[in-house]
N, C-alpha and C positions, 0 to 999 in steps of 0.2 A: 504494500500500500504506500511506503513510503516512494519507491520509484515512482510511482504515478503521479503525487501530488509535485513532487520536482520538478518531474516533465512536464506540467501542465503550468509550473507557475513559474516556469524557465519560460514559458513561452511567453507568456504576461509582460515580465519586466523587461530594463534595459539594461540591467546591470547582470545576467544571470550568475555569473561567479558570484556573486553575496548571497545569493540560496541555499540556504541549509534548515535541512529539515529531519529531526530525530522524531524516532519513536518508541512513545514508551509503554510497555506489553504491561498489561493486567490478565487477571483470567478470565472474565467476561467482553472486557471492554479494553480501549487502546486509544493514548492521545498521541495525537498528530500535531506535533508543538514546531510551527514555521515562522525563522526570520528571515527579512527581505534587507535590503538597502533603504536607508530612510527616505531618499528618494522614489523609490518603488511599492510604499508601502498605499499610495492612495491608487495605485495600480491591481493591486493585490485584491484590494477592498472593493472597488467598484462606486461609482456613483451609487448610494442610497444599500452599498453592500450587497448589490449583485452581485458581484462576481466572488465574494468570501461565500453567500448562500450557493451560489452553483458548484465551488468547489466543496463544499457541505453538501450539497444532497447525491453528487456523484459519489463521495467519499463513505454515504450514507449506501448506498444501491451496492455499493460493492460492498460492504461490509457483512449487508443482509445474505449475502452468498456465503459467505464466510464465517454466517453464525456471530458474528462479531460487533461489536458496537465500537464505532470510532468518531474521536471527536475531534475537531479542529480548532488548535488554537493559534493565533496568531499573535506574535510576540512582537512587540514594540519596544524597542530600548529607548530610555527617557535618557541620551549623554548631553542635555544641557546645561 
């Protein structure tokens, strides 16, 4: 799951090298913890959070395949 959400939000930004995205295994469920470049991160997001919602309910559909519950988080460093 994690290749997927890279490849999808590698496609997103301009900066793709600052894409990193870990995953952290539970036994039901599993978070998808993503940072972007702070430039990229209103990319990520979407006007009005489309595009965080689309990469949530794709992340959701596969999941359900999977028996799995996965959540996406999106991490914002505050360095100012």
């Amino acid at each position: 799951m994690r290749e997927l959400v890279e490849l999808m939000v590698k496609a997103l930004v301009d900066l793709p090298e600052e894409v990193e995205v870990t995953e952290v295994v539970g036994r039901h469920s599993c978070v998808i913890e993503l940072k972007v470049a702070k430039e990229d991160i209103g990319k990520v997001i979407g006007k009005k959070g489309v595009h965080a919602q689309a990469l949530r309910t794709i992340i959701s559909a596969a999941g359900g395949k999977r028996k799995k519950r996965y959540v996406l988080e999106i991490i914002e460093d505050r360095d100012d």
